[in-house]
C-alpha positions in Angstrom: 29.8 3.9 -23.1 27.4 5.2 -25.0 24.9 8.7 -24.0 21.8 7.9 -21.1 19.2 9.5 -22.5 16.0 10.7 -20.1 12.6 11.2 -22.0 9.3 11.5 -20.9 6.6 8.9 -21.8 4.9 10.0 -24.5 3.1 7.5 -27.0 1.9 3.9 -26.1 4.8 2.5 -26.9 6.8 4.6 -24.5 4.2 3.6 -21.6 3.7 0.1 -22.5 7.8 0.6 -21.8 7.1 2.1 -18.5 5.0 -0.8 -17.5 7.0 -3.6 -18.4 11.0 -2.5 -17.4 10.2 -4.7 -13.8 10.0 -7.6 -16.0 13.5 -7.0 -17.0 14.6 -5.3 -13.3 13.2 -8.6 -11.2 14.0 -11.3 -14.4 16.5 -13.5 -11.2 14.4 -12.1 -8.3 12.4 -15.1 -6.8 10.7 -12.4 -4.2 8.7 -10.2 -6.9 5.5 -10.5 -7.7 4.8 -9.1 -11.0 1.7 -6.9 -11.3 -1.5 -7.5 -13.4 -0.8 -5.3 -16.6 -4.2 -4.4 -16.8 -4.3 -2.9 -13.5 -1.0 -1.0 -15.1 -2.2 0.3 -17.5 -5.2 1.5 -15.5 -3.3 3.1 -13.2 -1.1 5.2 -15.7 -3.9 6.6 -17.5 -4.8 10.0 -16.6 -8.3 9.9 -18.4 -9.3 6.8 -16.3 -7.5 7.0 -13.3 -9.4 9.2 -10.2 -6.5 10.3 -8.7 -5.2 12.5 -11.5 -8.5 14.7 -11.1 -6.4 16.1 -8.4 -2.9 15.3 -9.0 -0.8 15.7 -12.1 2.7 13.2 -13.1 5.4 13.6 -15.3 6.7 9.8 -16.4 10.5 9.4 -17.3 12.3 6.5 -18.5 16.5 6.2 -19.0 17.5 4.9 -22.3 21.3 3.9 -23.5 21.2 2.4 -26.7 18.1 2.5 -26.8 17.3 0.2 -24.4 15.0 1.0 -20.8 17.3 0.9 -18.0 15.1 2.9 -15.8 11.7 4.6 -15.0 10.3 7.0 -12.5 7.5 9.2 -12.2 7.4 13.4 -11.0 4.0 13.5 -8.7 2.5 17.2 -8.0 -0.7 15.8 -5.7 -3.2 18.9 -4.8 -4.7 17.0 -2.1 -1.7 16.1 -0.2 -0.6 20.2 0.0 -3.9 21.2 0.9 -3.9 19.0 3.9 -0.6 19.5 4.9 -0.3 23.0 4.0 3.3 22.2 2.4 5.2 22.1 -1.1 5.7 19.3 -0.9 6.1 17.0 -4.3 6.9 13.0 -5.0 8.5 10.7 -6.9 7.2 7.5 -7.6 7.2 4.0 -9.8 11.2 4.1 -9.5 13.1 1.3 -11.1 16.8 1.1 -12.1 19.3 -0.9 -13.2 22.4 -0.6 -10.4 23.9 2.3 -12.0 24.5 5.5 -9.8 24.7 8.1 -13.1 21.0 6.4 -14.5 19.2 7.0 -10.7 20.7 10.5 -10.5 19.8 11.3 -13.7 16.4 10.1 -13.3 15.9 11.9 -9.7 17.1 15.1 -11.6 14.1 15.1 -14.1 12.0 15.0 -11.3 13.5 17.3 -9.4 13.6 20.2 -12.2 9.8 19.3 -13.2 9.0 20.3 -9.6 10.6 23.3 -9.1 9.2 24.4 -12.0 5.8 23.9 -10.4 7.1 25.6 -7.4 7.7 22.7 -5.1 10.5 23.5 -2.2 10.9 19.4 -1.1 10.8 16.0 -3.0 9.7 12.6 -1.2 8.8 9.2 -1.7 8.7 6.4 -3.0 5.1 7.3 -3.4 3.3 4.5 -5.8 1.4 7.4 -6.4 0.4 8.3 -2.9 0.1 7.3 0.9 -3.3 5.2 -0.2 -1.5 3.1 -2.3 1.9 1.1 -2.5 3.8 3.2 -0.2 7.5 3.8 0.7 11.0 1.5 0.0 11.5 -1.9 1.1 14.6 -1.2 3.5 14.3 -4.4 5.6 13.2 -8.1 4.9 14.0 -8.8 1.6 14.2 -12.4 1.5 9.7 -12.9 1.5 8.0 -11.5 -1.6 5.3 -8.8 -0.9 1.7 -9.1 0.7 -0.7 -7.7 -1.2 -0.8 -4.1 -2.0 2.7 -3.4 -0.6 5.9 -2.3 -2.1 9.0 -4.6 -3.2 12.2 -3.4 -4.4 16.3 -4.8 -4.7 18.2 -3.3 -1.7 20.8 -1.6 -3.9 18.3 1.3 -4.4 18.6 1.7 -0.5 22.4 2.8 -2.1 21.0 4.8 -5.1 18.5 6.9 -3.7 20.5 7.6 0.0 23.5 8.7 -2.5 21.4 11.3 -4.3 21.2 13.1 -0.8 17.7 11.9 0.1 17.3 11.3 4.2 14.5 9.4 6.0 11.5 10.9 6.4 9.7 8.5 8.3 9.7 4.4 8.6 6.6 2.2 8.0 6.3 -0.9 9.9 5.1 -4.3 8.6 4.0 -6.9 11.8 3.9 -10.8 11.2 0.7 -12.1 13.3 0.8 -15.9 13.8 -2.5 -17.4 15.1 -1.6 -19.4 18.1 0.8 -16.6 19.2 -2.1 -13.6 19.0 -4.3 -16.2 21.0 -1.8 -17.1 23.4 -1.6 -13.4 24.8 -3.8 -13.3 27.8 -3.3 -9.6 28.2 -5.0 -9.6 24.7 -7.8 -12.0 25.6 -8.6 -9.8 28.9 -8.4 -6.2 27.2 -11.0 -7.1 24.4 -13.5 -8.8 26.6 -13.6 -6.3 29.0 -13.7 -3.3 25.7 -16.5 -5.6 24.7 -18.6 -5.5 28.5 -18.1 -1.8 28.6 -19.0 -0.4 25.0 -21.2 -2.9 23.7 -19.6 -3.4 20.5 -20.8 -5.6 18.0 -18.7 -6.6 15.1 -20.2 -8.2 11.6 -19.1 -8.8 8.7 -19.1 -7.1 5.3 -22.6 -7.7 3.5 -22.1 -8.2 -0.1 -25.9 -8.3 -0.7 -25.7 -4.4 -0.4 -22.2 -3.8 -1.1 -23.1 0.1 -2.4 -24.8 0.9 1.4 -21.8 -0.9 3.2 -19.3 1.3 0.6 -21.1 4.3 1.5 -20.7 3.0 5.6 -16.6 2.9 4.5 -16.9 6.5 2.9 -18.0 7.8 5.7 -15.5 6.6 8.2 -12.3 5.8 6.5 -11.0 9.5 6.4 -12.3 10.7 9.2 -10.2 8.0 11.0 -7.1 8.7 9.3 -6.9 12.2 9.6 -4.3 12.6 12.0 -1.8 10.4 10.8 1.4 11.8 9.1 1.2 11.9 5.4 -2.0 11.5 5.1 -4.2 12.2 2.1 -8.0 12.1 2.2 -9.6 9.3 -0.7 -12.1 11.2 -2.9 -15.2 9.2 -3.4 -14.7 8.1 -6.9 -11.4 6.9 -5.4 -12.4 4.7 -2.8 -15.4 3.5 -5.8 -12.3 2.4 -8.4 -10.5 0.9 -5.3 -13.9 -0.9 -4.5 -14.5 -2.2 -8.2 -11.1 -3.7 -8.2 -11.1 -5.5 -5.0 -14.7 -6.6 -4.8 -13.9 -9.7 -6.5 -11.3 -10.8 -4.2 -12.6 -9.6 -1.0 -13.5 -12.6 1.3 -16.7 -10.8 3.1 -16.3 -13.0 6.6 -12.9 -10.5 7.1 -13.7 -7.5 5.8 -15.6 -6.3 9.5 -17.8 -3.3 10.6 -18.1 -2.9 14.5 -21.0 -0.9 15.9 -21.8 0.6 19.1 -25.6 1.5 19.5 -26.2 1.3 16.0 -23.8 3.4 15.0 -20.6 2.5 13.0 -17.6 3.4 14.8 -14.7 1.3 13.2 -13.7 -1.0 10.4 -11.2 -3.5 9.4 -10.1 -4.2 5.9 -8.7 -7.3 5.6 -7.3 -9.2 2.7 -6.4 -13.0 1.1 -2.7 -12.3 0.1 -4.0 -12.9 -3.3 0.2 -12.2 -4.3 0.6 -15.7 -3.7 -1.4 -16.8 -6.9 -0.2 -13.3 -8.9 2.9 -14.7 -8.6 2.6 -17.4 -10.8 0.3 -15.2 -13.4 2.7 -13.2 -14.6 0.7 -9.7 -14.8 -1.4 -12.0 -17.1 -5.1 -12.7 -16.1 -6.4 -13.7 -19.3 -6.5 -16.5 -20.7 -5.7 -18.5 -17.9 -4.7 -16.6 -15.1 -8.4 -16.2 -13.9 -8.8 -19.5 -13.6 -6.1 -19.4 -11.2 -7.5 -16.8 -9.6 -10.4 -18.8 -9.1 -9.3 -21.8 -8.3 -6.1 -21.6 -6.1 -7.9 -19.7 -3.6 -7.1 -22.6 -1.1 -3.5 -22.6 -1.3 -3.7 -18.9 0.0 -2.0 -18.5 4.0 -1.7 -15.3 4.5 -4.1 -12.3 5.1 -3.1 -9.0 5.2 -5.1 -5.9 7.7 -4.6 -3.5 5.1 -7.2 -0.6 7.6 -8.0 -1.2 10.8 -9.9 2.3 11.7 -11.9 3.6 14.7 -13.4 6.9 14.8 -11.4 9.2 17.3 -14.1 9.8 19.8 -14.0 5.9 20.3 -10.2 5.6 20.6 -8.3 4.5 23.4 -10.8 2.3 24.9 -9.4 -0.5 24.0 -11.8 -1.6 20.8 -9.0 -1.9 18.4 -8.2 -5.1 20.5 -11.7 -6.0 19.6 -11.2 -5.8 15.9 -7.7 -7.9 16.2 -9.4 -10.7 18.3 -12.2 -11.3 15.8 -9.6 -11.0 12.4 -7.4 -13.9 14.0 -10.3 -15.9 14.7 -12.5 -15.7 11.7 -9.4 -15.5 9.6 -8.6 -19.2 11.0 -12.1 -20.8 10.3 -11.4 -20.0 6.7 -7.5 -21.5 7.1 -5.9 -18.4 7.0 -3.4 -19.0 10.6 -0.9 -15.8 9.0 -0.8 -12.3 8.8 0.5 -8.8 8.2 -0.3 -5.9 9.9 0.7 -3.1 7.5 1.8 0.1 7.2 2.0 1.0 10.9 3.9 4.6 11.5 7.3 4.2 13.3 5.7 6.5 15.9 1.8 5.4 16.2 2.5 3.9 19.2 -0.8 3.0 20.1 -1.1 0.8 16.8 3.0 -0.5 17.5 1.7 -1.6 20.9 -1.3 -3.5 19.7 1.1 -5.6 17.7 3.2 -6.1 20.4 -0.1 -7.2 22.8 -0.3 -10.0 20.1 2.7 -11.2 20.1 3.7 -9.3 16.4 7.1 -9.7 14.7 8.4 -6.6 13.6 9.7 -8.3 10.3 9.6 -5.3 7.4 10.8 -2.2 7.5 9.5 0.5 4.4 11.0 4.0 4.1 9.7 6.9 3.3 12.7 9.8 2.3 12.8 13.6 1.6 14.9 16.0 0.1 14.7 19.9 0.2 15.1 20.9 -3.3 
């Protein structure tokens, strides 16, 4: 057998690599969803993406005769140590043919670019941080992704758990059915009574004045956040890229603000699994994948809560109920009757039982794993 090589991405050629190995990972796979290159390529570059203002990545790939038969990224992210206060750095963007040498290889790069950085633990998958595609695809394999969530094949369950790694922490994906959420009475009585006490009002997103209802996100969605594990405040020109790409897909009628005396006190962001039409695109959008875009909207079934925030002063009375009980029902004037609930922390068990009050199936399990280094 001939040498695996490990270099780091350097030209356009080597990135335009990077991007494409899933193509060749997921050929047989009928469960991936390919992404939109553009968005790729977006991603990857450091002059255009926002997050690399305060995070810097190393990018890999594994060669043997000279073809790509892997890929994975070092992550050092600022923000995430100065929250947590740790040395804590990632790897991300992992791909690998089923080869035990090529994923060890590959984790070593990353582990000798952050010690040298003066890191003391490694974790991920981190796609390239807790605000975006998130953790490894440990359980329910046989259903492609929702939208914004991670997909991998199980054998790197096997690959990465035989480079030492243990679990850090599980993330929780919940199937919501329609007539199952509105067939929980205890559901029905908690958010009508959270409604007679606070007052709440919920509306919907107003696109007319996106930039004042952006600004009404900004200055809820971290502070809502906070205290969950791994997390990692969005900058502002963060959330502002994150808005620019989803504006065009955002159905406004489930994207929701609630307000209590005038004052915003919680948020939903809510999804079309628009994966269902990227599927068939092929990480293309021109020439005719827009159209597609455009115009398959109907076929569409699922939704997915991507946030569901309320600010911590307003917690525990019962107004998260609130927000589920008006997704379910708008989502079904629009013909949306399915959806996921994800990421929920294996140990947010205020959000764990608010599926459960709605009759949720626990149906996805994602993994997050660490290893001291």
């Amino acid at each position: 057998m001939s040498e695996l090589i490990i270099s780091t991405v350097q030209t356009k050629k080597d990135l335009m690599q990077f991007i494409k190995l899933p193509w060749k990972i997921y050929k047989n796979d009928p469960y991936w969803v390919p992404h939109l290159l553009m968005d790729r390529k977006k991603m990857f570059d450091k002059n255009k993406n926002p997050f690399f203002k305060h995070a810097e990545a190393e990018f890999y790939l594994a060669k043997r005769n000279n073809e790509v038969i892997g890929r994975i990224a070092a992550i050092k992210n600022d923000l995430h140590n100065k929250e947590h206060n740790d040395k804590a750095g990632f790897f991300g963007f992992f791909e690998c043919e089923n080869n035990q040498e090529t994923a060890n290889k590959l984790f070593d790069s990353v582990k000798e670019w952050l010690q040298m950085k003066g890191f003391d633990s490694l974790r991920g998958p981190a796609n390239p941080s807790s605000n975006d595609e998130y953790g490894l695809l440990v359980d329910g394999f046989e259903d492609s992704p929702r939208l914004l969530m991670p997909y991998n094949p199980e054998y790197y369950i096997t690959l990465i758990e035989n480079y030492k790694f243990k679990k850090a922490k599980d993330l929780y994906a919940y199937k919501l059915e329609n007539k199952k959420v509105l067939a929980s009475g205890k559901l029905r009585r908690v958010q009508e009574i959270a409604k007679q006490r606070s007052g709440i009002k919920i509306r919907e997103l107003d696109m007319k004045n996106f930039n004042r209802e952006l600004a009404n996100f900004k200055d809820v969605y971290n502070k809502t956040w906070e205290p969950n594990w791994g997390f990692v405040p969005m900058t502002d020109e963060e959330i502002d890229a994150m808005a620019k790409d989803l504006k065009s897909i955002i159905e406004p009628s489930i994207v929701l603000f609630g307000e209590i005396n005038n004052k915003i006190i919680g948020f939903a962001l809510v999804l079309l699994d628009y994966n269902q039409i990227f599927k068939e695109m092929n990480g293309r959008l021109f020439p005719f994948g827009f159209i597609k875009l455009m115009t398959q909207k109907k076929k569409i079934k699922w939704s997915r809560i991507i946030v569901l925030g309320v600010l911590p002063e307003y917690q525990k009375k019962g107004l998260d109920s609130v927000f589920y009980w008006e997704i379910v029902n708008r989502a079904h004037d629009i013909g949306i009757d399915l959806g996921e609930a994800s990421w929920v922390l294996e140990d947010n068990e205020m959000m764990k039982r608010g599926a459960e009050v709605m009759n949720g199936e626990l149906y996805k399990t994602y993994r997050i794993y660490e290893k001291e280094i």
